[in-house]
C-alpha positions in Angstrom: -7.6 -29.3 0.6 -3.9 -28.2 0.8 -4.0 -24.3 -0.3 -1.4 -22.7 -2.3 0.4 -19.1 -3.1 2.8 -17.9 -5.3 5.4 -15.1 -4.5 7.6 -13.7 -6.9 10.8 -13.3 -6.4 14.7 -12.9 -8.3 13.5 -9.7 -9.8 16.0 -7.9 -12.5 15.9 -3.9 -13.1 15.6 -1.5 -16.0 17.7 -2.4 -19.0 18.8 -6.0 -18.4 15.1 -6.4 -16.9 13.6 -5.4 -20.8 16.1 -7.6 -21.9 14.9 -10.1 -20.0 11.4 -10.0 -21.1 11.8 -9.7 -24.4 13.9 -12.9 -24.8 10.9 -14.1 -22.4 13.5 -15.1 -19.7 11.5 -13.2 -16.9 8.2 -11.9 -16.9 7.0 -8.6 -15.9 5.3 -7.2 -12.6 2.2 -5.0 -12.9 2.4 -4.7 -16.8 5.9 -3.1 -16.2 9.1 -4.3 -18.3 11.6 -2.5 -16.4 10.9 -4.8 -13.4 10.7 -8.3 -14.2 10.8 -12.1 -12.1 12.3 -15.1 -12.7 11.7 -17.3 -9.8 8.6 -18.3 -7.8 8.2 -19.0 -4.3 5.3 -21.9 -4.1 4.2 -21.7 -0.5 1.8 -23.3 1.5 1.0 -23.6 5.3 3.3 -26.4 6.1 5.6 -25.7 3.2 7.6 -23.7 0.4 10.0 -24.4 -2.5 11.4 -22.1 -5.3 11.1 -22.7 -8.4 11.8 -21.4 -12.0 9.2 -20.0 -14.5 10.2 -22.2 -16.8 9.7 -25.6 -14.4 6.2 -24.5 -14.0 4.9 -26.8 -16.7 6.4 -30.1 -14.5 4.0 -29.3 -11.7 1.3 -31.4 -11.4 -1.7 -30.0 -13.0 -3.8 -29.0 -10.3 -0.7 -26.8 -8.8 -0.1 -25.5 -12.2 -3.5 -24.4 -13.1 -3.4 -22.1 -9.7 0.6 -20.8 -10.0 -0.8 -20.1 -14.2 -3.5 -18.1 -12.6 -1.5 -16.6 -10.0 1.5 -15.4 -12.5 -1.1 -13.7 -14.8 -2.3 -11.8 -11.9 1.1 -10.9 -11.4 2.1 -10.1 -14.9 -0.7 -8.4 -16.4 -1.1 -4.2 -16.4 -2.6 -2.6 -13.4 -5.3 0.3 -13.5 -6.3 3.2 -11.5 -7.9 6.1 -13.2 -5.5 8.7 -13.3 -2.2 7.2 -12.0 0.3 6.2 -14.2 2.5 3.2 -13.7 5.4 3.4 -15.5 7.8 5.0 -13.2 7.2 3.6 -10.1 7.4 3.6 -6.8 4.7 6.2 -6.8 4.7 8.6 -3.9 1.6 9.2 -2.0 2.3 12.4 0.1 1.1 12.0 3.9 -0.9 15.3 5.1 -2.5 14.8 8.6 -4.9 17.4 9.5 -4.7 16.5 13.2 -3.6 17.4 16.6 -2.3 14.0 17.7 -0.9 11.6 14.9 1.9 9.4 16.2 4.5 11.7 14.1 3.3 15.3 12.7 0.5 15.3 14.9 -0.3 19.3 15.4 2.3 20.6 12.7 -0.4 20.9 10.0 -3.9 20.9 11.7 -4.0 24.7 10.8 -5.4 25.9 7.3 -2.3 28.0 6.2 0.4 25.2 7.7 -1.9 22.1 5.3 -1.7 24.5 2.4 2.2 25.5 2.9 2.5 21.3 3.5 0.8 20.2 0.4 2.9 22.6 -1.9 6.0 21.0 -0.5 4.6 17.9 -1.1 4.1 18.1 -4.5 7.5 20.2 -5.0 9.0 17.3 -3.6 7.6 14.7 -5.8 4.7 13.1 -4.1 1.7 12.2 -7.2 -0.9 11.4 -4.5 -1.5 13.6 -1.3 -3.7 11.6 1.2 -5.1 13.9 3.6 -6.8 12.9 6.9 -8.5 14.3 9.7 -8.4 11.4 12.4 -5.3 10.0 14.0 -5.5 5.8 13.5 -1.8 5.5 15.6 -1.9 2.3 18.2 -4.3 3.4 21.0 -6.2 6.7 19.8 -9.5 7.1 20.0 -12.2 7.6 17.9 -13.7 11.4 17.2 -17.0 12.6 16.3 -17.0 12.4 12.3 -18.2 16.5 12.3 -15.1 16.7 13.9 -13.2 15.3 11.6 -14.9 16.3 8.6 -14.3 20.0 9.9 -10.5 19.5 10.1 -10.2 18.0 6.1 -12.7 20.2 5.1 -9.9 23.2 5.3 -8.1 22.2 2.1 -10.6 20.2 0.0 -10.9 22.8 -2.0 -7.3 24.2 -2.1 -6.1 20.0 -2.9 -8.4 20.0 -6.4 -7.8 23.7 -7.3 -4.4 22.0 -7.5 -5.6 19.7 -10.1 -4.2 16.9 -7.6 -4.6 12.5 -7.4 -6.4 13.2 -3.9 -6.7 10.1 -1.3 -9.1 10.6 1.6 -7.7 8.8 5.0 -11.1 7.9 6.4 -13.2 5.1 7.8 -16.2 6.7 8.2 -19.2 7.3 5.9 -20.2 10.3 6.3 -16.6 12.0 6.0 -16.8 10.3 2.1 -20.3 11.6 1.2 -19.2 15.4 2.7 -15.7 14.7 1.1 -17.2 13.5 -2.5 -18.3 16.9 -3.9 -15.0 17.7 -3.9 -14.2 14.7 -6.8 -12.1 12.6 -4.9 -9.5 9.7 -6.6 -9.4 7.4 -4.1 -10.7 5.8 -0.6 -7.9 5.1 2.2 -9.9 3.2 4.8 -7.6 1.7 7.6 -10.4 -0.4 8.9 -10.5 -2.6 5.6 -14.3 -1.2 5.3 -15.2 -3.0 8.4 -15.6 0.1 10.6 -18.7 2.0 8.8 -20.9 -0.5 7.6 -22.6 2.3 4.9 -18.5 2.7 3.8 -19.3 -0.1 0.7 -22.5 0.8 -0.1 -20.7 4.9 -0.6 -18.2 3.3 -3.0 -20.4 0.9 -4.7 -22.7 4.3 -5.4 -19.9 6.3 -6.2 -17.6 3.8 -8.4 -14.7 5.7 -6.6 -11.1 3.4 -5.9 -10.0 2.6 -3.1 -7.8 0.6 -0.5 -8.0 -2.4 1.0 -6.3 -2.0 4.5 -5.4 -4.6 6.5 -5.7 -3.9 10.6 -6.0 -6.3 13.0 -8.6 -5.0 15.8 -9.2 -1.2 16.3 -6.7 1.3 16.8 -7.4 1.4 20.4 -6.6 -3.0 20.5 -4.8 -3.5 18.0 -1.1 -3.0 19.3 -2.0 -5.6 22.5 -0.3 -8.8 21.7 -1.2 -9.5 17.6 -0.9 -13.0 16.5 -1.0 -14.9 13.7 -1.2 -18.5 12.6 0.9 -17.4 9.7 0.8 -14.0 9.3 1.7 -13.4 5.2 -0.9 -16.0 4.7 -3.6 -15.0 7.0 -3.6 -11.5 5.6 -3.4 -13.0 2.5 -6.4 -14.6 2.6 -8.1 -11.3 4.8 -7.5 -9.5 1.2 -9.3 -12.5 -0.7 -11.8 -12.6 1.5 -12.6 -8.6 1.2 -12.5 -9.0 -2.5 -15.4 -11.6 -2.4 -17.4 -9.3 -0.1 -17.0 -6.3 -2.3 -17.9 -8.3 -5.1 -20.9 -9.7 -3.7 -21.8 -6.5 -2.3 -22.0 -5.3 -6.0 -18.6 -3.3 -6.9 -18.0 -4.9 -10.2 -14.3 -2.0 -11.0 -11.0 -3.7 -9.9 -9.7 -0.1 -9.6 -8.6 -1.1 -5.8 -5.2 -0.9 -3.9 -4.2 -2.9 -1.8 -1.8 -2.1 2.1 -1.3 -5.3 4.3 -0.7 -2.3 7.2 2.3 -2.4 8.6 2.4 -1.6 12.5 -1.3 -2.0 12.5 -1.7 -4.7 14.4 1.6 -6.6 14.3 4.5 -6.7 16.0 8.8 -6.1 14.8 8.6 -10.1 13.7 5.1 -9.5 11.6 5.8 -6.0 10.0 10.1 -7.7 9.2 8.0 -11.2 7.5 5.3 -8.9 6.0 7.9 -6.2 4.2 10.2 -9.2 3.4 7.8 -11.3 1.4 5.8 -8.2 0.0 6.1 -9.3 -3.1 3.3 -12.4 -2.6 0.7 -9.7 -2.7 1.2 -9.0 -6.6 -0.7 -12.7 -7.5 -4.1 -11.1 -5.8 -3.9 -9.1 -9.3 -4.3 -5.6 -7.8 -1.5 -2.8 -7.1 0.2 -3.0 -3.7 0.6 -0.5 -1.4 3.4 0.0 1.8 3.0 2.3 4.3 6.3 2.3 6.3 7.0 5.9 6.9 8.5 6.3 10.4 7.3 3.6 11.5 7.8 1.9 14.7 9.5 -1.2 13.3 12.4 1.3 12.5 12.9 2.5 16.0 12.9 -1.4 16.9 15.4 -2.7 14.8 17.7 0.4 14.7 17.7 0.5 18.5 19.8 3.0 19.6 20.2 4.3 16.2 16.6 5.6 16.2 15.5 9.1 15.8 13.2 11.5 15.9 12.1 11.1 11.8 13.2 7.5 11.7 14.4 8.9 7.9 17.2 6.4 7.3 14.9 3.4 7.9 12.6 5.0 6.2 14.7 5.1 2.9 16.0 2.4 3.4 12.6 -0.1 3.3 11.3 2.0 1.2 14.0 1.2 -1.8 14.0 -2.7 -0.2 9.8 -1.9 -1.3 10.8 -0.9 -5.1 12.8 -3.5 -5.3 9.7 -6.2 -4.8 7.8 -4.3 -7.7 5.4 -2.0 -4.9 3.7 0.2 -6.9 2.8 2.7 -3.9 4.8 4.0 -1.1 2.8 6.2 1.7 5.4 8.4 2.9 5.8 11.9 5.2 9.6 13.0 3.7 8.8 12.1 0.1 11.9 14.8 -0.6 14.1 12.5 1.4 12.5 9.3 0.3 12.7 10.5 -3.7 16.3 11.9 -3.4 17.3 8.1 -2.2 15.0 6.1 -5.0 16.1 8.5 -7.6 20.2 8.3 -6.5 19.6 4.5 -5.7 18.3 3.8 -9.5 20.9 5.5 -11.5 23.8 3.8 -9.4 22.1 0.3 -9.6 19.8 1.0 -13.0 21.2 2.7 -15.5 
């Protein structure tokens, strides 16, 4: 049986956006008027055609029943305790507590640099700081999770003295239960939960959110030649597949994010389709996340443009991000990335 998905897409902004879906010409993203669609993409795997909400009652009722499903999941409010989602993108403030991450590796792996790191962080505007103590770049290894529980250990307590949203970048276990005391927000696990297999049974104990992350492989495999069949649609159907496990597994809360993980396994063609078409990810129901911070993908399509902080490209997807309704960007120069969102919305906004 033919399977179907529905992107949205022809988004409108702010003023003209409320406008919009009052009169009921558009329909909102995430709960949120002052970003609004009025145009779906109806995609399949041989197959795709736009459409207008308002056609959507000529499909044939099979099709409709799914894209009526879809668009609620699109249009209905999104919920993590303690984040806000009104004035979005959100910022999650990077803070790697390591010698070797593909970036900032070694620049905040000492306790007085992290601290000094995470006030900037917040000065600059970042509502989540998501602190890690294992680099997950293409081809590291794994460390000993004492190890790595050492290294975050250093500013748990600093992060909640701050009265912070703190996100714990980890895959393992053990790293969560040590972490836990410390009344975490959120779980960033790059593996998608695959690497620990205790990892579900710590959330399902401890009701805690977290994120779905899509890699393909390990960190060690997974830059060596990704394919795809279809690469929006297979990690498309990755994330509904995850959701049933969890579900059966016994987390009942949809307090989940979700990151299709760009530069984790895929290549400058996968990461361009993936951030182009970002917007498919809203009909799963859940708040999307985008990771493109300096990415490599920047450094491969600026070419001899690149540098060392990749900071244009990372502006710059970032903003083409906000304007597909993301609700979370993952970012190392939130400054830089905020002063662009902020200056970009009152030019384009207001």
């Amino acid at each position: 049986m033919q399977k179907y998905y529905t992107r949205a897409c022809n988004f409108y902004y702010n003023t003209t956006s409320k406008e919009n879906v009052k009169k009921k010409i558009s329909l909102p993203i995430g709960g949120n008027k002052s970003i609004s669609f009025d145009t779906i993409e109806i995609i399949t795997r041989t197959n795709k055609k736009k459409i207008s909400i308002k056609s959507i009652n000529k499909l044939p009722s099979k099709i409709k029943k799914k894209i009526l499903i879809d668009i609620n999941n699109i249009s209905r409010a999104k919920k993590i305790p303690k984040l806000k989602f009104g004035n979005l993108p959100i910022l999650m403030g990077i803070l790697n507590i390591t010698p070797d991450s593909f970036s900032d590796g070694g620049k905040f792996n000492k306790k007085v640099s992290a601290k000094k790191q995470i006030d900037k962080l917040i000065a600059d505007g970042a509502k989540i700081i998501d602190v890690g103590g294992e680099s997950t770049r293409p081809g590291s290894k794994e460390i000993p999770q004492t190890e790595e529980w050492l290294r975050v250990n250093k500013v748990m307590s600093y992060l909640k003295s701050k009265k912070l949203f703190v996100s714990l970048d980890t895959r393992k276990s053990f790293v969560m239960k040590k972490a836990s005391k410390y009344k975490l927000d959120l779980i960033n696990d790059v593996s998608g939960l695959s690497h620990d297999s205790e990892a579900i049974n710590f959330l399902k104990n401890s009701k805690l959110p977290f994120v779905i992350h899509h890699m393909k492989g390990t960190t060690e495999t997974m830059q060596k030649n990704p394919n795809y069949n279809n690469v929006l649609l297979d990690i498309y159907d990755y994330f509904e597949d995850k959701l049933k496990l969890i579900k059966k597994n016994g987390i009942k809360h949809n307090h989940i994010i979700l990151d299709p993980g760009i530069g984790f396994g895929k290549n400058m063609k996968h990461n361009i389709t993936l951030i182009n078409n970002i917007s498919i990810f809203h009909s799963l129901g859940l708040p999307v996340m985008l990771g493109i911070s300096r990415k490599r993908f920047i450094k491969d399509i600026s070419g001899q443009n690149d540098s060392e902080q990749r900071i244009g490209g990372t502006v710059s997807s970032s903003i083409f991000g906000m304007l597909q309704g993301i609700q979370i960007l993952r970012i190392h120069d939130v400054n830089e990335v905020n002063q662009g969102i902020k200056v970009f919305k009152k030019l384009n906004f207001s």
